[in-house]
C-alpha positions as CSV (number, residue, x, y, z in Angstrom):
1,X,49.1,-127.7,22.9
2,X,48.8,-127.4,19.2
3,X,48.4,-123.2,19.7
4,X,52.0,-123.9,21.5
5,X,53.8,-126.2,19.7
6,X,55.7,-123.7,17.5
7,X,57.1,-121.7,20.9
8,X,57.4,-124.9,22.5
9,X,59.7,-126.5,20.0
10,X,61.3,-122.6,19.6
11,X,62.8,-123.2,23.2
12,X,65.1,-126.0,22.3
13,X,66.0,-124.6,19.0
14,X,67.1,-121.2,20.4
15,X,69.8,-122.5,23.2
16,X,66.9,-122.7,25.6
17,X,67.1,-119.1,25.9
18,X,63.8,-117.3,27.2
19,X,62.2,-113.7,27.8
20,X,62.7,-114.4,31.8
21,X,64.7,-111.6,32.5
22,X,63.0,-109.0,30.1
23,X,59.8,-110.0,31.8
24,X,61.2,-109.2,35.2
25,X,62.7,-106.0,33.8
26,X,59.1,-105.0,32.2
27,X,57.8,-105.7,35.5
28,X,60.1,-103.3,37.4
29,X,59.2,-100.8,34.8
30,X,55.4,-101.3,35.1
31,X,55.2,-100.8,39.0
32,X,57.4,-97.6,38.8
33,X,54.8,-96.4,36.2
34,X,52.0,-97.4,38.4
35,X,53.4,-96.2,41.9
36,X,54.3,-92.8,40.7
37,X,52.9,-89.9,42.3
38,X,53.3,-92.2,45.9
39,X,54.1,-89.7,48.7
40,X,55.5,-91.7,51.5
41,X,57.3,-95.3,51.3
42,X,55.0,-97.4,52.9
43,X,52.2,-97.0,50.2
44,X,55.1,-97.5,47.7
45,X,55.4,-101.1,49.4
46,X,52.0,-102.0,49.7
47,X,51.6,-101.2,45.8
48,X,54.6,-103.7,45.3
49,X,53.2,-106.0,47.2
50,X,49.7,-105.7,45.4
51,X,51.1,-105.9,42.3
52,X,54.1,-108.3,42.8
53,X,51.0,-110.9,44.7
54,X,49.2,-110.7,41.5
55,X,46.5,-108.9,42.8
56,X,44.0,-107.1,41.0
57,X,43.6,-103.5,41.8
58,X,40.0,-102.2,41.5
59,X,41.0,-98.6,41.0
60,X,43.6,-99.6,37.9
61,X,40.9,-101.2,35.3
């Protein structure tokens, strides 16, 4: 809690404003990055669903 305190105490200073929506938008960007070079949709979906489940991918490390 001590690492966090600063951020923490940031949140009510700043409005309560927070990165939520950038984060989401990063997202969308990453899995377009990732799922390039997909051919049909179906493996388009299952690579948002394996990335938007939080799922580790062996072939992306």
């Amino acid at each position: 809690m001590k690492r966090w305190r600063q951020a923490f105490l940031a949140y009510f200073d700043t409005a309560r404003s927070n990165n939520g929506g950038t984060e989401a938008m990063n997202g969308l960007i990453e899995l377009h990055r990732v799922a390039r070079g997909f051919r049909n949709r179906e493996s388009y979906r299952l690579r948002m669903l394996l990335i938007g489940g939080g799922l580790a991918s062996p072939h992306l490390r």
